[in-house]
N, C-alpha and C positions, 0 to 999 in steps of 0.2 A: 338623771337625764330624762326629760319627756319624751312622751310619747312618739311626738312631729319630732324629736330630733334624731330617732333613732333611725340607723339605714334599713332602709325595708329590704327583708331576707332574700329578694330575689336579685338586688342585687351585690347582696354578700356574696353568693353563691354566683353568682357572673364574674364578679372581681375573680374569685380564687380559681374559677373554674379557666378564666384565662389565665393565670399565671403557673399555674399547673401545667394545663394540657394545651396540644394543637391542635386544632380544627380546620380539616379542612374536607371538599367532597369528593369525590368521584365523578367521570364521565354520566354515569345513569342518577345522577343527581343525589344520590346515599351520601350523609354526611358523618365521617369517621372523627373521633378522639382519639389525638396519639400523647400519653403521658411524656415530658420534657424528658428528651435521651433515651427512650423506650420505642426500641422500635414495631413493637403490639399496637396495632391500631380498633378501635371497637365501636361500632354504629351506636351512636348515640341514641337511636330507639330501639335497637335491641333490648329484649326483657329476657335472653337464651341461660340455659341454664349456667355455662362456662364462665358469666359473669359479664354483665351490661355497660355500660359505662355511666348508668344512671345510680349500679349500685359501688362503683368505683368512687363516683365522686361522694356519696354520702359518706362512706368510710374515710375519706381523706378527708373532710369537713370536721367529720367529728374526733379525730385523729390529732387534726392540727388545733384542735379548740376551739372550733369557729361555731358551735354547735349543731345540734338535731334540729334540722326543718322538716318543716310538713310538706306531705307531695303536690298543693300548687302551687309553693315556691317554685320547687324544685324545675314543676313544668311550665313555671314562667321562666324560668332562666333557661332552661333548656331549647324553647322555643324563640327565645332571642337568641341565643349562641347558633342555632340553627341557620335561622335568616343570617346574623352577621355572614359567618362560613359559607353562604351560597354567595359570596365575590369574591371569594378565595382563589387563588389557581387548582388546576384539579390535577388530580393527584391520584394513581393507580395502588389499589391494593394487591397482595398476592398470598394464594395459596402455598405452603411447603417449596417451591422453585418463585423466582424471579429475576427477571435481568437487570442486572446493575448499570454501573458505570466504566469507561471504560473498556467494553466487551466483556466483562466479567459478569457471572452468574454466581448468586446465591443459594443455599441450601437453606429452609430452614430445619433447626436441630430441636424447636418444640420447647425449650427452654423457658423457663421462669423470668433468668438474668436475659433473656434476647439474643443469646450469645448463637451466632451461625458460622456457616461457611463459605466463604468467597473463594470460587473458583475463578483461576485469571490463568491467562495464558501461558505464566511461568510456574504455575504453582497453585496450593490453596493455602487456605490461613484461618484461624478460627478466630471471629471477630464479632464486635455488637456494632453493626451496620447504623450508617448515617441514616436519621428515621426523613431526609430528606430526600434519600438514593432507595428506599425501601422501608417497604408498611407491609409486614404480614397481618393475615387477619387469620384469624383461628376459630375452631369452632370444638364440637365435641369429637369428631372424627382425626381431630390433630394429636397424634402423638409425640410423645418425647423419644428423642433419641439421643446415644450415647455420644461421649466425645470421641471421634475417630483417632484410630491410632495412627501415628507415622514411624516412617522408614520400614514398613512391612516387606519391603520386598518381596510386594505380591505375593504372599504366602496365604492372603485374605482368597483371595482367589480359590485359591486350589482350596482351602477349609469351607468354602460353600459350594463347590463344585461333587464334595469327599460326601457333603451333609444330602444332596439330592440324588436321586435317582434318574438323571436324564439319558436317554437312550446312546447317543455318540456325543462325539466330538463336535461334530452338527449342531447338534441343537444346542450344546454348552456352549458355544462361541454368538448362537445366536440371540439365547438368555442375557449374555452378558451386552450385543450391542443394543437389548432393548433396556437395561439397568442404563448403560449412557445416555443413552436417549432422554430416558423421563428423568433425565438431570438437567435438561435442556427448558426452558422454559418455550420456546419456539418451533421447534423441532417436531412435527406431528410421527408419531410410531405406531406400528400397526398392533392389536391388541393379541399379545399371546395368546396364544389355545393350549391349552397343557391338556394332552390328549393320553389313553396307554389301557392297558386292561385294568381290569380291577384289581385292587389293591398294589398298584404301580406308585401309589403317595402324592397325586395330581392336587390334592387340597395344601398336604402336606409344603409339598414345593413352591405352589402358591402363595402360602403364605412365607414363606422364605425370604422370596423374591419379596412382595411388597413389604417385608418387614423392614427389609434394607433402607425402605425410603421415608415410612410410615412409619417404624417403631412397632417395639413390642406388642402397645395395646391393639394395631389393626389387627381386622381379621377377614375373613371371605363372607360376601352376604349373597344373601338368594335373590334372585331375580326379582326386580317391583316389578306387579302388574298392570302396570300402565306408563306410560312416558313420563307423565306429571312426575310422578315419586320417582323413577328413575334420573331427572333433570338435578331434583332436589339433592338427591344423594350425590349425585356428579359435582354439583356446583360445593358444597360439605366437604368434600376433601381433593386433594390430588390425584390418586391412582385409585381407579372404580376396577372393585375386584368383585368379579361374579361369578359362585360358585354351583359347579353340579349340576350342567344345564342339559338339559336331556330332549328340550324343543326350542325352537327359535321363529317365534311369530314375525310376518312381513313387519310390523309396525316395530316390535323391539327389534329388530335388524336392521331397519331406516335407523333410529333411534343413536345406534350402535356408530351408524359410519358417521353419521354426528358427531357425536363425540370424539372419534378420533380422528377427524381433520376440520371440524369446530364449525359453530352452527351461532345462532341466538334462537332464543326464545323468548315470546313477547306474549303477556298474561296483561290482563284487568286490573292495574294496584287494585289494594284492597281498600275498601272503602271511599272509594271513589267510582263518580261514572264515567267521567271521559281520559283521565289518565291511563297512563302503562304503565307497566313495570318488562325491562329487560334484562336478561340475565344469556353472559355471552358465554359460552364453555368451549374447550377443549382439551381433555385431560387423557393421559395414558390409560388405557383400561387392561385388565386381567382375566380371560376365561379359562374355566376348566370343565371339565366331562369329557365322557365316554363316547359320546355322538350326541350330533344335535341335529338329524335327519339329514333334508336338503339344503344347503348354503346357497343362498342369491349371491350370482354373480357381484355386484358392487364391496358385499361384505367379504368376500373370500378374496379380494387386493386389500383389505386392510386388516388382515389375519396373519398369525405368526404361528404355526404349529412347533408345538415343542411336545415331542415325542417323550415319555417315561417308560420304564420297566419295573419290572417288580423285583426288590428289594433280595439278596438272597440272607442277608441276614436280617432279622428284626430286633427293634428297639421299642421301649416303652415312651410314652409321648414325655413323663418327666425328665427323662433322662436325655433325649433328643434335644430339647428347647432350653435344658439347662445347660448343653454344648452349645447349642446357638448363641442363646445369651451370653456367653462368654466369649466366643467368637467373635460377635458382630460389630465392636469396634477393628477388630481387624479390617474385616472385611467390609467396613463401608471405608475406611483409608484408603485398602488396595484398590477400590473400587474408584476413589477419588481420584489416585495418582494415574488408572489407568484412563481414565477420564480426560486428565491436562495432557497424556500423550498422545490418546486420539485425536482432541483437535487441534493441537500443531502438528498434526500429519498435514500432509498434500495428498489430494489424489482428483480426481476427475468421475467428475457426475455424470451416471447412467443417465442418457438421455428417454430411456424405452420401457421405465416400469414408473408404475402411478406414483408411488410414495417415494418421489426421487427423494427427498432429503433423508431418511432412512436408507436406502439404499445408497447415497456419498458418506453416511453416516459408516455401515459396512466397508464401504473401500477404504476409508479412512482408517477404521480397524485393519483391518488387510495389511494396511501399509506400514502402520505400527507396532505387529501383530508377529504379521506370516499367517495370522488364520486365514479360509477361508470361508469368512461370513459371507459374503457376497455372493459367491457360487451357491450356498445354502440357503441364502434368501431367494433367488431365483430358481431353485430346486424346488423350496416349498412351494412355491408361488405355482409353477407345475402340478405339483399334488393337490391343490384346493383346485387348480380347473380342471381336474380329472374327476375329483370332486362332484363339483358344478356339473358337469356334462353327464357323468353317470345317474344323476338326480334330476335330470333335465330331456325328459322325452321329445321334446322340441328341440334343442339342441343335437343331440342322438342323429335326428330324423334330419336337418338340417348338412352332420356330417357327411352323412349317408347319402344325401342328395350330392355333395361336393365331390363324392367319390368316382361318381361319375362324371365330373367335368374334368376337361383335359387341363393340364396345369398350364395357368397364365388364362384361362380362358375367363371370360366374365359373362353371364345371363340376367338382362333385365326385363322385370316384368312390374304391374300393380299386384298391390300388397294382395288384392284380392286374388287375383292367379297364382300369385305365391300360395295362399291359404288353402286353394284349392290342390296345388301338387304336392306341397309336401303331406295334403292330407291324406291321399292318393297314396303320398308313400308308403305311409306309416300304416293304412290297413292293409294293404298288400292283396295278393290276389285271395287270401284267404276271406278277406273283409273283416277284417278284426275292427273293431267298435271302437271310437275315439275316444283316448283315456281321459277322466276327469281332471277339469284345468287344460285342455287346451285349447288355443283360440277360436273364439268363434265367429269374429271379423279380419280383416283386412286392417281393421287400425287397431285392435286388441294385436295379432301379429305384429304390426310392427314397434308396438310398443314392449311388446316380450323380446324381439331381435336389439333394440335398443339396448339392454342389461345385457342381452349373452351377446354386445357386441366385441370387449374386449376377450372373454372367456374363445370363443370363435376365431379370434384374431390370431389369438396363441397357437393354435389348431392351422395355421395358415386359410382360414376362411374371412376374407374380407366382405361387409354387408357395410353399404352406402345408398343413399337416398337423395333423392334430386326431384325436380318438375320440368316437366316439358311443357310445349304447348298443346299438348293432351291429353296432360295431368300427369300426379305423381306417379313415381314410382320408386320402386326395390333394384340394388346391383350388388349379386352376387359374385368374389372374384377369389379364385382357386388360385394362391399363390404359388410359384415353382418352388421345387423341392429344393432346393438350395438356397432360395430367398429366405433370410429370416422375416418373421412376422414381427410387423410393428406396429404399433398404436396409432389407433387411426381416428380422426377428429371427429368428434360427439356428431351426432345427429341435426 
């Protein structure tokens, strides 16, 4: 055969590359390959070590006899397969969870064969998902997990319960409604604190807990220095577990409530000057330490404190992790069965705390249950504004001023005359010096009463803001002691 008669390799390599794989894109325009019945999806310009889909198709080229090309075939075909795919329908990818069809949620189990878990309202089932109902995308933070055992009769349960060190009953019931939770692909869950003295096993348990969802190989990482690489790592897997935090900067604590009730983030594509690039998140997170000073109001409604103690007997780290691992098929069954009976529970959504769907999540357990997650979710939720306030000289001083207004009574004033009394307060007749970090306007105040408005509200201290026709102002109002405190509309 001549030369002119021979099919030029680029599109050899187009012919097989469509009869092979599917292409299609994404909302933010990324164009994925999904191998025919494979439900693994992988960006066609991906170069990641876990395996690209440019080096996918060379091995299946030369596999099936179609020969070795050279890489501008390769990026001629690629770059047509590209363009074709951007008139595709678009088509969502997923981390470790996704939602299906029919109400049903998936697991992924990190597998080779694809093989996962459908959660459905009667049940689950371990299955290789329609790659038209579900595209997982993996990276190197994906681990494998076992196949779950059945008929456990929740025995899983109590052998992960036997393996931690949590302080009560409390906090175990509330471990477990945040394991349901980040089963949920929808479901925003507030981010455990695994809190306790030292050598209580808060790493230990951490990883426990995300191992159930992650697999053996995750593990706890230390805090990135900046948002950028904190984003990166978030968007790399499902549940961001950050270990050992011993400070917590404004910017990582904005960062944090991101995350877990979901944010975008919009960067410069690379190599480009007027494009974007977008990357949407919202994933379960995991913290542990000892303290991490003062908590901002906004971050400490989306905190979970889980209390540990210290251990009275010890074990060696082999000997622990080789019970786990033997365990953990149990326990991600038990985990699963308790899963399909929380949500055919019934129950009724707290109207009065931020992370309502966490909190019907809780009732739901309750109802299924007999625990009392609920009452312990809103216990804690107490102890982080006790928290907040004792970390909070302006808050403090705030109380202090309320203590003197008769209950029901309300005082309005400008932010600037607020600034002035309650500064008044706080040095007393002593003259005590204004501590650093407190405000030093009228709108620096009223933008610190904005954060410690819910923390304050819990406290029965209502702070609201209005204008007249002689300008704005501040209304403080001193609930009656028998009124509960309720949440009251942003600024």
């Amino acid at each position: 055969m001549s030369d002119e008669e021979k099919t030029p390799a680029r599109e050899v390599i187009t012919d097989y590359a469509q009869a092979h794989f599917r292409y299609f894109r994404t909302a933010d325009g990324t164009v994925y390959a999904q191998r025919n019945g494979h439900p693994v999806a992988r960006p066609i310009r991906s170069q990641g070590t876990t395996g690209s889909h440019r080096q996918e198709l060379m091995v299946g080229l030369y596999r099936d006899g179609c020969g070795v090309f050279n890489g501008t075939a390769l990026k001629e075909a690629l770059d047509l397969i590209e363009a074709l795919a951007l008139t595709e329908e678009v088509q969502s990818v997923h981390i470790r969870v996704a939602p299906g069809f029919d109400g049903a949620t998936w697991l992924d189990l990190g597998r080779a064969d694809g093989q996962s878990v459908r959660i459905h309202p009667t049940g689950w089932d371990i299955l290789t998902p329609d790659p038209r109902e579900v595209c997982w995308r993996r990276t190197q933070l994906t681990g494998e997990l076992p196949l779950p055992a059945r008929d456990t009769d929740g025995k899983g349960i109590d052998l992960l319960l036997r393996l931690t060190n949590f302080a009560n009953a409390e906090t175990e019931c509330l471990a477990l409604a945040w394991l349901i939770g980040s089963l949920g692909p929808s479901v925003p869950v507030p981010a455990p604190f695994l809190t306790g003295p030292q050598g209580a096993g808060k790493s230990t348990a951490g990883r426990m807990l995300v191992r159930i969802i992650e697999g053996m190989s995750s593990d706890l990482r230390r805090a990135p220095k900046d948002e950028e690489n904190l984003v990166a790592a978030v968007a790399a897997g499902w549940v961001t577990a950050l270990d050992n935090l011993s400070y917590m900067t404004p910017d990582l604590s904005d960062a944090m409530c991101c995350i877990v009730t979901g944010a975008e983030n919009v960067k410069r594509a690379l190599f480009t000057d007027g494009d974007v690039f977008r990357a949407r998140y919202r994933r379960p997170m995991l913290l542990t330490g000892i303290d991490v000073g003062v908590i901002r109001p906004d971050l400490a409604e989306r905190l979970l404190p889980l209390r540990l103690e210290r251990p009275t007997v010890r074990r060696t780290e082999a000997e622990l992790w080789a019970e786990y691992a033997e365990v953990l098929p149990v326990v991600l069954g038990s985990l699963l069965d308790l899963t399909v009976k929380v949500r055919a529970a019934e129950a009724e959504t707290p109207t009065d705390l931020r992370m309502a769907d966490f909190a019907h999540l809780c009732a739901q357990l309750d109802a299924a249950t007999g625990f009392g997650s609920l009452a312990a979710y809103r216990r804690s939720l107490d102890d982080l504004n006790d928290d907040v306030i004792e970390g909070d000289l302006l808050a403090q001083t705030v109380l202090q001023h309320a203590e003197s207004m008769e209950a029901g009574a309300d005082q309005r004033m400008t932010s600037t005359e607020w600034l002035h009394n309650l500064s008044r307060l706080y040095s007393g007749e002593e003259c005590r010096p204004l501590p650093k970090g407190w405000p030093t306007t009228g709108k620096v105040l009223s933008d610190r009463l904005k954060r410690l408005q819910p923390t304050l509200a819990a406290r029965g201290v209502l702070i609201d803001s209005g204008r007249t026709h002689e300008g704005r102002y501040l209304e403080m109002t001193r609930q009656p002691a028998s009124a509960p405190a309720e949440q009251q509309p942003a600024f």
